[in-house]
KEFILO-97701 format. One line per 3 residues: their letters; for each residue x, y, z of N, C-alpha, C. Coordinates in steps of 0.2 Angstrom, whole numbers, plus 5000, padded with zeros to 4 digits. Example, Ala and Ser with C-alpha at 12.3 -4.5 7.8 and 13.67 -1.06 7.14 Angstrom:
BEGIN
as> 5066:4972:5039:5062:4978:5039:5066:4984:5039  5064:4989:5035:5068:4995:5036:5064:5000:5039
This chain:
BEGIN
xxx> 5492:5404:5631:5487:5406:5626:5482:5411:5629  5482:5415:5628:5477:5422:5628:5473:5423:5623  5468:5426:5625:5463:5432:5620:5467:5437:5615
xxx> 5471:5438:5618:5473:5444:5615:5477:5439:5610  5482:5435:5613:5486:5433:5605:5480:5430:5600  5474:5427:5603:5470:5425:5596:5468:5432:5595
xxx> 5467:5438:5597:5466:5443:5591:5470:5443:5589  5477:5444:5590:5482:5446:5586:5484:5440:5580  5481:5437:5581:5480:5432:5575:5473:5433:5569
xxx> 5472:5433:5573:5464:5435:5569:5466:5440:5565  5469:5447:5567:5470:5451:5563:5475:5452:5558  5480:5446:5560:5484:5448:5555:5483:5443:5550
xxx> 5479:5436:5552:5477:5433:5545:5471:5438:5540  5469:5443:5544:5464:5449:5537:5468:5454:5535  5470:5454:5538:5476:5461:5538:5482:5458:5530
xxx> 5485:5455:5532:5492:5450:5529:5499:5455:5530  5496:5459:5537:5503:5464:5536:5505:5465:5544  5511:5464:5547:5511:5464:5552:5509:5471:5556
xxx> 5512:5475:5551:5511:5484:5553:5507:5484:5552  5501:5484:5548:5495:5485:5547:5491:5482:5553  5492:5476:5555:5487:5472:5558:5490:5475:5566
xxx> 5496:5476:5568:5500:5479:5574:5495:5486:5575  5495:5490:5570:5490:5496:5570:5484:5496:5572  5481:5491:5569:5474:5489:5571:5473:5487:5577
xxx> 5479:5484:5580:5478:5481:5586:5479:5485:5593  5483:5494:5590:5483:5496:5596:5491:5496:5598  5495:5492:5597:5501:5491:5597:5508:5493:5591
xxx> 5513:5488:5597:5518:5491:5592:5520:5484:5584  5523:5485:5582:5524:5478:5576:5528:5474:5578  5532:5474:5585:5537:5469:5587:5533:5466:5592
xxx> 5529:5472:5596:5524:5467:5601:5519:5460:5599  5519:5464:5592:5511:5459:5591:5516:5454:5586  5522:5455:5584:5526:5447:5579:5528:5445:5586
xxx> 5530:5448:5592:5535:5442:5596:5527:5439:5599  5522:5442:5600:5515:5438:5605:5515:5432:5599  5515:5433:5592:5512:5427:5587:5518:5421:5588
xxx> 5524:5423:5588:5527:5418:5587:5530:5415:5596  5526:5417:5601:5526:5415:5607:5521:5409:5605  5514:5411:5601:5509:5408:5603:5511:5401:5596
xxx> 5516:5404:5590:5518:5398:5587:5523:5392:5592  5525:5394:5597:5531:5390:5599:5526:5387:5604  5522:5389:5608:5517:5386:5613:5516:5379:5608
xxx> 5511:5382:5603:5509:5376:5599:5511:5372:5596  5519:5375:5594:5521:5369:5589:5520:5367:5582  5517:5376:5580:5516:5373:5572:5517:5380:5570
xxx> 5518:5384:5562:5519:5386:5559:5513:5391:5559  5510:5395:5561:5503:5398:5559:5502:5401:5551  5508:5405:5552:5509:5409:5543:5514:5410:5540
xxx> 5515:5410:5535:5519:5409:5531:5523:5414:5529  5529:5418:5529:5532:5425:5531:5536:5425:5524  5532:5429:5518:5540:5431:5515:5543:5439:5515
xxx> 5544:5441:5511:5545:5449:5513:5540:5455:5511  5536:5452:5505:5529:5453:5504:5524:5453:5505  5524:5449:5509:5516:5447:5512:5517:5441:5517
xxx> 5512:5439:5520:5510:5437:5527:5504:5431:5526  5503:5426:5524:5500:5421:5524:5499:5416:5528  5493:5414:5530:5490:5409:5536:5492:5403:5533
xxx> 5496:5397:5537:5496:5392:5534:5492:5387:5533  5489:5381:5529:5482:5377:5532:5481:5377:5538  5484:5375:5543:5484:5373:5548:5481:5378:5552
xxx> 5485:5386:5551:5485:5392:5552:5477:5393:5551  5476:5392:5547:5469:5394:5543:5462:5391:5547  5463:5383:5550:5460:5381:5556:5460:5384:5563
xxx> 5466:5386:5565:5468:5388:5570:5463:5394:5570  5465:5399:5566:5462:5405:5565:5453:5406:5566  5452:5400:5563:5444:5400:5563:5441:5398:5569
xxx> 5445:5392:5572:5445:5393:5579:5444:5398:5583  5450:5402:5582:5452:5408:5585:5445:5412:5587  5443:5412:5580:5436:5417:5579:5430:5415:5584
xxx> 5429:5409:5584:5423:5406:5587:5426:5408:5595  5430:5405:5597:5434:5409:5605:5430:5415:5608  5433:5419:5603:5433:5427:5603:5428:5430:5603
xxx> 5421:5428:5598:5413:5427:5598:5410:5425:5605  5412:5420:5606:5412:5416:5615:5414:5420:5621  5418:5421:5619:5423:5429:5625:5417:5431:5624
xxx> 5416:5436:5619:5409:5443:5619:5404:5440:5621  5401:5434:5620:5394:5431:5622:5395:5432:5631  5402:5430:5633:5402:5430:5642:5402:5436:5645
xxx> 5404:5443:5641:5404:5448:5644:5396:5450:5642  5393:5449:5637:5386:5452:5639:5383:5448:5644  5383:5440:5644:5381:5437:5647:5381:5442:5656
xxx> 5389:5443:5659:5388:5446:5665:5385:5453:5664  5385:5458:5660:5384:5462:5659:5378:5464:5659  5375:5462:5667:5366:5462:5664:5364:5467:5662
xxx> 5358:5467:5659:5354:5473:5657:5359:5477:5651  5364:5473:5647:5367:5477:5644:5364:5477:5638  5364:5485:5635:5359:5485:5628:5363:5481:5622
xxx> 5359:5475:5619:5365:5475:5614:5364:5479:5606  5359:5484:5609:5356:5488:5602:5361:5499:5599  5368:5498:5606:5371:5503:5606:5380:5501:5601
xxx> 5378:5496:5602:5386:5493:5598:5386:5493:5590  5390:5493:5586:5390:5495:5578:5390:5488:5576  5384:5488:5570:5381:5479:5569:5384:5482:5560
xxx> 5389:5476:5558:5394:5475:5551:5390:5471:5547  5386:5475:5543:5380:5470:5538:5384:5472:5533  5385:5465:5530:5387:5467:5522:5381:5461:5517
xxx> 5381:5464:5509:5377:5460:5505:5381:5461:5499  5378:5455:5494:5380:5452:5489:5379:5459:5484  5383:5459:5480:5382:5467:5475:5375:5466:5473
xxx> 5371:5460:5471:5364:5460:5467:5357:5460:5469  5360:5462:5479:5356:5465:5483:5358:5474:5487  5361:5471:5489:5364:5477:5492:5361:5484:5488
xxx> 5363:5486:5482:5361:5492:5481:5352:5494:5481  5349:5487:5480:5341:5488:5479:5339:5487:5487  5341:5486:5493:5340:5484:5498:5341:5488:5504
xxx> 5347:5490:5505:5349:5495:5509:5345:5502:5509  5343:5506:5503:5340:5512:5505:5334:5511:5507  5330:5506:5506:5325:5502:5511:5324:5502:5519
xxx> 5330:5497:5520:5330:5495:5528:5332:5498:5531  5338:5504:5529:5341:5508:5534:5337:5512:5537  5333:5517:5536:5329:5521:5539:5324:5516:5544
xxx> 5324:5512:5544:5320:5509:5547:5322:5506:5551  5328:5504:5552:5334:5501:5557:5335:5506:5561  5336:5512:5556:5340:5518:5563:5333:5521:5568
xxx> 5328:5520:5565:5324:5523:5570:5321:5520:5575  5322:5512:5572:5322:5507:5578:5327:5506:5584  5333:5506:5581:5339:5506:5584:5343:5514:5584
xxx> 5341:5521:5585:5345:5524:5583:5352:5523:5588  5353:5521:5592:5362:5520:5597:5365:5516:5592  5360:5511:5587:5366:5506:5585:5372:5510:5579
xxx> 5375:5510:5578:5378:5512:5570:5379:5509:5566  5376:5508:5560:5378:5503:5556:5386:5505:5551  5387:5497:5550:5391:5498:5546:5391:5493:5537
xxx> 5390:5497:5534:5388:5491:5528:5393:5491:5523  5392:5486:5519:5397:5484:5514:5394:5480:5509  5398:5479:5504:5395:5476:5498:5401:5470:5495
xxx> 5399:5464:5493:5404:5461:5490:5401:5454:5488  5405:5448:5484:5404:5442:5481:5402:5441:5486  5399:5433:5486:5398:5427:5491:5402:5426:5495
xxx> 5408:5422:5490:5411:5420:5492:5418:5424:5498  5417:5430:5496:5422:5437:5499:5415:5436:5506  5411:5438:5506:5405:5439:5512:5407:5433:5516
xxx> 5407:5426:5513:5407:5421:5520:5414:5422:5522  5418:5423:5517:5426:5422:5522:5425:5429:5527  5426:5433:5526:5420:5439:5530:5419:5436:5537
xxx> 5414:5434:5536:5410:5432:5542:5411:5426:5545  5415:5422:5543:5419:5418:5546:5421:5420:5549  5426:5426:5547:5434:5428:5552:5430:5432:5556
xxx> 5425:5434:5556:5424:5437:5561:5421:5446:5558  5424:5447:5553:5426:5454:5551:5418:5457:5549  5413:5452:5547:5407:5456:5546:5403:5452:5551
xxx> 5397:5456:5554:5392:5453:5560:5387:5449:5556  5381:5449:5550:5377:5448:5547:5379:5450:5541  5377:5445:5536:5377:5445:5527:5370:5443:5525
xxx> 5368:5448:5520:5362:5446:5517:5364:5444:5509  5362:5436:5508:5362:5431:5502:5357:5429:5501  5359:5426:5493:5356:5422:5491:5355:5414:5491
xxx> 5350:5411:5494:5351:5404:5494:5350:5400:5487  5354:5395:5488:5357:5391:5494:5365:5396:5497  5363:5396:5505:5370:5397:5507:5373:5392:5514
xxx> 5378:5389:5512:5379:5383:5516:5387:5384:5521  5385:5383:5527:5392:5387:5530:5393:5383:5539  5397:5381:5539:5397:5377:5547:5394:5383:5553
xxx> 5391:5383:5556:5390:5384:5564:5388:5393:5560  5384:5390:5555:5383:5399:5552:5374:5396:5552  5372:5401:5557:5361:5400:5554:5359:5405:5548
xxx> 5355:5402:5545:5355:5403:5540:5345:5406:5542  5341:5412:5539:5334:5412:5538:5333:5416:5532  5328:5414:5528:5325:5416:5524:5323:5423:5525
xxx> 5322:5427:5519:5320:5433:5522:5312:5434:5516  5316:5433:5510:5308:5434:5506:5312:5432:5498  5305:5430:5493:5308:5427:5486:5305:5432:5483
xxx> 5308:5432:5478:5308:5437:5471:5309:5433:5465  5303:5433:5459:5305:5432:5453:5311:5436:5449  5316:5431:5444:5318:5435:5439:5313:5438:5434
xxx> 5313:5445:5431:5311:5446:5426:5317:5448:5419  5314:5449:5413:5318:5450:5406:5318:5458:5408  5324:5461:5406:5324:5469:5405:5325:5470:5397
xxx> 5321:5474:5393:5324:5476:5385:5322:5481:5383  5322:5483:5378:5322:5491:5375:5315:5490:5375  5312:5496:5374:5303:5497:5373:5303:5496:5366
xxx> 5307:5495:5361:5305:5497:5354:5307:5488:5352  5308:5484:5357:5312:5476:5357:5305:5473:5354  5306:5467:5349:5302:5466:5347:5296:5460:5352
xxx> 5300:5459:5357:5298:5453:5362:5293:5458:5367  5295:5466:5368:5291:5470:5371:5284:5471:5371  5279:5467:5364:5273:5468:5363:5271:5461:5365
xxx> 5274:5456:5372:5272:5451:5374:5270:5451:5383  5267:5450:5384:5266:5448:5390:5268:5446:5395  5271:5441:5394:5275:5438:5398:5281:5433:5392
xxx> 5285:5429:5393:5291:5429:5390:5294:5420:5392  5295:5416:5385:5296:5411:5387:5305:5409:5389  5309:5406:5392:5316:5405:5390:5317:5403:5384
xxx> 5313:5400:5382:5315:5398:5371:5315:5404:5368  5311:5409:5369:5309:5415:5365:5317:5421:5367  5320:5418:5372:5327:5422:5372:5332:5419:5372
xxx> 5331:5413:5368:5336:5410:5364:5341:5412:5361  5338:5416:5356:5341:5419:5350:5342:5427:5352  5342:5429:5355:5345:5435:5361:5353:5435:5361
xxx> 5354:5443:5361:5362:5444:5365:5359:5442:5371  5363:5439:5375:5360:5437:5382:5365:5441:5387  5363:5447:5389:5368:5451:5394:5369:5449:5403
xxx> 5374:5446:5404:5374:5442:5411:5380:5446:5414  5379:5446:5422:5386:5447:5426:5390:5443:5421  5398:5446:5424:5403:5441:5424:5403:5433:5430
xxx> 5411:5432:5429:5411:5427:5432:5411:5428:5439  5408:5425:5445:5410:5427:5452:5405:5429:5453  5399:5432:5450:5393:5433:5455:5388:5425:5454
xxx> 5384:5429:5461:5379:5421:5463:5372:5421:5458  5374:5428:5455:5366:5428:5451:5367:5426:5444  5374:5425:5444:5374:5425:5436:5373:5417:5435
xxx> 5374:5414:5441:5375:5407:5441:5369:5405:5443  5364:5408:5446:5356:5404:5448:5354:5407:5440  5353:5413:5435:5351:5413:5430:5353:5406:5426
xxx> 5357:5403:5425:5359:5398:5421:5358:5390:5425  5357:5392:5431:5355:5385:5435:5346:5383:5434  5343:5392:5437:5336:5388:5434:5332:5389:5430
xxx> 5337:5392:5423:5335:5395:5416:5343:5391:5412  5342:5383:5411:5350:5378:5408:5347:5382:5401  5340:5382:5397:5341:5384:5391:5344:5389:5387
xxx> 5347:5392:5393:5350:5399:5391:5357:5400:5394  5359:5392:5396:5365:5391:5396:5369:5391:5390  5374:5396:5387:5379:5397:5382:5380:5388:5377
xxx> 5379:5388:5373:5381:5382:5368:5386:5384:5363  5389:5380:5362:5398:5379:5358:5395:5380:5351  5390:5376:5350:5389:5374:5344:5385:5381:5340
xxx> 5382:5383:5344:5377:5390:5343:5381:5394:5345  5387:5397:5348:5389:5401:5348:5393:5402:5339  5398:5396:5338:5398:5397:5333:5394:5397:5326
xxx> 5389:5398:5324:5384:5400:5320:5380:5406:5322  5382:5410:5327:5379:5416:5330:5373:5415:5332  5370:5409:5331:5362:5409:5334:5361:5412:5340
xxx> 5366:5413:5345:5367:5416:5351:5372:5417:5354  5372:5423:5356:5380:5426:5360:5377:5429:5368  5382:5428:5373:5382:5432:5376:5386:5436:5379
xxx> 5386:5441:5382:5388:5446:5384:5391:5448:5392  5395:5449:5394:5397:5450:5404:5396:5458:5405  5394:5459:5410:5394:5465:5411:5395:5466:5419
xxx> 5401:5470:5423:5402:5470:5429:5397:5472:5433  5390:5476:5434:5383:5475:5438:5379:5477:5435  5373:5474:5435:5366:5475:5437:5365:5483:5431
xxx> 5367:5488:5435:5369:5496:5432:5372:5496:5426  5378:5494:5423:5382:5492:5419:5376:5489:5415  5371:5482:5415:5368:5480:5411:5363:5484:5408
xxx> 5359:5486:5413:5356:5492:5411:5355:5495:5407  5363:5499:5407:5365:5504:5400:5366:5502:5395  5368:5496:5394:5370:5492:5389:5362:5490:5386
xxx> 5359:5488:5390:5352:5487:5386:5350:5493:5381  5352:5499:5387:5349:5505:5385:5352:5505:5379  5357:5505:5379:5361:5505:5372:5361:5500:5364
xxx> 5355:5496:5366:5353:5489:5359:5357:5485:5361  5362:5484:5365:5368:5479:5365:5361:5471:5365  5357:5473:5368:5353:5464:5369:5349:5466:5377
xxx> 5347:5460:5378:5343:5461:5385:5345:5455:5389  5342:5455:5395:5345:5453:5402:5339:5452:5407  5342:5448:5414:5338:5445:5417:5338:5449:5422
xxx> 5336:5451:5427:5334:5452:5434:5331:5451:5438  5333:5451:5446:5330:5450:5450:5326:5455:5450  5318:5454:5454:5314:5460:5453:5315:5465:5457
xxx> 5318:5466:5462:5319:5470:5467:5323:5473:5463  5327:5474:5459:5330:5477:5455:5327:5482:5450  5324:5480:5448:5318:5480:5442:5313:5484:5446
xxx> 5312:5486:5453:5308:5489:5456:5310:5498:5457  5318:5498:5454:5325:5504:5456:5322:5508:5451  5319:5514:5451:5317:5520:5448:5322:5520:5442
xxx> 5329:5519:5442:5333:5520:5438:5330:5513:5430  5326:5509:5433:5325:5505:5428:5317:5508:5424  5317:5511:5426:5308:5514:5425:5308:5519:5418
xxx> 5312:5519:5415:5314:5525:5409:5309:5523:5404  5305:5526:5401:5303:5525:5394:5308:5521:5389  5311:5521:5391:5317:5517:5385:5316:5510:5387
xxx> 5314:5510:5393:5316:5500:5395:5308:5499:5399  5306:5492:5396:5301:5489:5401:5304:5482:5403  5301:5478:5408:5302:5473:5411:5296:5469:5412
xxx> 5298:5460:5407:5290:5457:5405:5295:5451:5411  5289:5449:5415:5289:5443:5418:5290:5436:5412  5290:5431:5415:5292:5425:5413:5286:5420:5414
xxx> 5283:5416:5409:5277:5413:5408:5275:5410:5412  5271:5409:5417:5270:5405:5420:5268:5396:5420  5264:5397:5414:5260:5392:5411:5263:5386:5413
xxx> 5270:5383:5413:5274:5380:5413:5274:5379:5421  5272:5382:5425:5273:5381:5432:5282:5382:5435  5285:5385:5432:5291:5384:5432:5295:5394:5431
xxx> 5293:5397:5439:5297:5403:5436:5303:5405:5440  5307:5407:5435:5314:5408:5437:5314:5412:5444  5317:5410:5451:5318:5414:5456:5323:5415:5463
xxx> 5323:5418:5466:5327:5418:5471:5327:5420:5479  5329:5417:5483:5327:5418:5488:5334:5420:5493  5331:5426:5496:5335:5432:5498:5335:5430:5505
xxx> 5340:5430:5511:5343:5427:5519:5348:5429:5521  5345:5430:5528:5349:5433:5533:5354:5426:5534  5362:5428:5535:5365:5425:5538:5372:5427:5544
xxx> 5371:5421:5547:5376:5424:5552:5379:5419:5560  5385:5422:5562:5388:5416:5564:5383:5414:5570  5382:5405:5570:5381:5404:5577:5383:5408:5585
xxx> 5388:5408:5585:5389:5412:5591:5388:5416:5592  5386:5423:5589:5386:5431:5589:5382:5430:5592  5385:5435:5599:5378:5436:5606:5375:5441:5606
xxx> 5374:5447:5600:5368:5452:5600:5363:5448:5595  5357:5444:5596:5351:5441:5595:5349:5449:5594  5347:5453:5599:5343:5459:5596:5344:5462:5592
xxx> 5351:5462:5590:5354:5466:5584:5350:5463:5578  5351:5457:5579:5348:5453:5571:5341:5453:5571  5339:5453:5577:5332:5453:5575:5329:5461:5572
xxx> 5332:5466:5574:5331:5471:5574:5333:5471:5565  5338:5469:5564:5338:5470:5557:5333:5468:5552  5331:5462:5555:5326:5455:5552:5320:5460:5551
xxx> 5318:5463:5554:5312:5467:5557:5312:5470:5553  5318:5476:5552:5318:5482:5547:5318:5479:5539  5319:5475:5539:5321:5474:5532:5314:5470:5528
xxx> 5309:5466:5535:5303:5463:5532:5298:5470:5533  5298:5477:5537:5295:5480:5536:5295:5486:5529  5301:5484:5527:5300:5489:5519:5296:5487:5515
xxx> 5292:5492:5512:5289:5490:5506:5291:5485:5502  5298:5484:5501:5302:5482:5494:5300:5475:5498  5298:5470:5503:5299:5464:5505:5293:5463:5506
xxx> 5288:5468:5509:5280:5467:5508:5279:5465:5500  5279:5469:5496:5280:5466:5491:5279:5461:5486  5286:5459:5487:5291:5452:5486:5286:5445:5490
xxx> 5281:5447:5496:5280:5442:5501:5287:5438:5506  5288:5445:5508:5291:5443:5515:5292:5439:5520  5295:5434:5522:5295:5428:5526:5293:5432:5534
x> 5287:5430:5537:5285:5433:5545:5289:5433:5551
């Protein structure tokens, strides 16, 4: 068993193609199926699954693989380790974040990252939760910035900073001549929410239940609500009468929300109880650039958008 056959396994469990993953690797597509099924026959067990369409990790395969990763992260931890004085701030650091940050967050810390780091390159990306951990399990992203709770084996997890939801709606709304805004008082609201599969749509409904969908109210119309595939999309749709919507405030901080057509009223306090969420760096145990992360840690609590918010020190 070798390094190189656990990349070659790595890559074609993200890959799911041999020529693809064979490419990636630098090689030819025979080199890299005869290394995987030398390293099947070592082991004695099936890694993936082979039809003529596609290329799937078996469960088994699926431990192996994750394995695999953690090895491979170990490898890189030993060559910085001998590599004294090596800078870990000249290598390209793989930040990806969940879509209901990402777009409010990045034009933030990036300038601020590269001027601390200009050798480093960044690479970013945007996607679900659940897309982001399997990610960064395999290895394929360095750091993911979530929403907590996020729970993940041999993955640290830090807080970065909390943000209330606020109500987005038309200026001409009639709940717009209030102050602040109770969950009863958007009862009877279109209620415009992501679809299914994002993390915000499900803390909106975890720590706002009165505003969870009811069978019995839907049919009587007393309340309907609406999906919209982002944040942007909802937006318009407000802009449009269709009904109003929740946000993160960082969101609600995006120029693009600041129109005469739309304001944004907090949620009552009075109650001690307001909707919100808390935003976290995460990322594997093993990853040996500590500077890289900390550097990102750094740019991202120096923004305004985190100052703000009360950014975690």
């Amino acid at each position: 068993m070798t390094l190189t056959e656990l990349r070659y396994i790595v890559t074609l469990a993200h890959c799911q193609h041999f020529g693809q993953a064979a490419e990636r690797c630098h090689v030819s597509q025979p080199t890299l199926s005869i290394a995987v099924k030398k390293l099947e026959s070592e082991l004695g067990v099936e890694l993936f699954e082979r039809t003529k369409s596609s290329v799937r990790a078996t469960p088994t395969g699926e431990r192996v693989i994750a394995q695999a990763n953690r090895v491979l992260d170990a490898a890189a931890a030993i060559k910085d380790i001998a590599s004294e004085g090596h800078d870990q701030l000249n290598q390209p650091l793989q930040v990806g974040a969940i879509f209901t940050i990402g777009p409010y967050l990045f034009p933030h810390f990036i300038p601020k990252l590269q001027a601390a780091a200009p050798q480093m390159p960044l690479v970013i990306e945007e996607g679900y939760t659940a897309t982001l951990r399997k990610r960064l399990r395999n290895g394929e992203v360095d750091v993911i910035v979530v929403a907590l709770p996020f729970h993940e084996p041999d993955v640290v997890v830090q807080p970065l900073y909390s943000e209330p939801f606020v109500v987005l709606l038309p200026a001409q709304h009639p709940l717009a001549s209030c102050a602040a805004l109770t969950p009863e008082q958007l009862a009877g609201e279109n209620l415009l929410l992501l679809g299914q599969g994002h993390c915000f749509r499900d803390q909106i409904l975890e720590t706002l239940p009165e505003l969870a969908p009811n069978p019995a109210a839907l049919e009587t119309g007393i309340h309907t609500m609406t999906e919209g595939s982002s944040l942007e999309t909802l937006r318009h749709m407000v802009a449009s009468g269709l009904g109003v919507t929740i946000l993160p405030q960082s969101a609600a901080l995006n120029e693009s929300y600041r129109s005469g057509e739309l304001v944004t009223r907090p949620f009552d306090d009075s109650s001690g109880r307001i909707p919100q969420r808390t935003t976290a760096l995460a990322w594997r145990a093993s990853f040996p650039r500590h500077r890289a992360i900390d550097a990102l840690r750094n740019a991202i609590l120096a923004t305004d958008l985190a100052k703000q918010l009360g950014g975690q020190p």
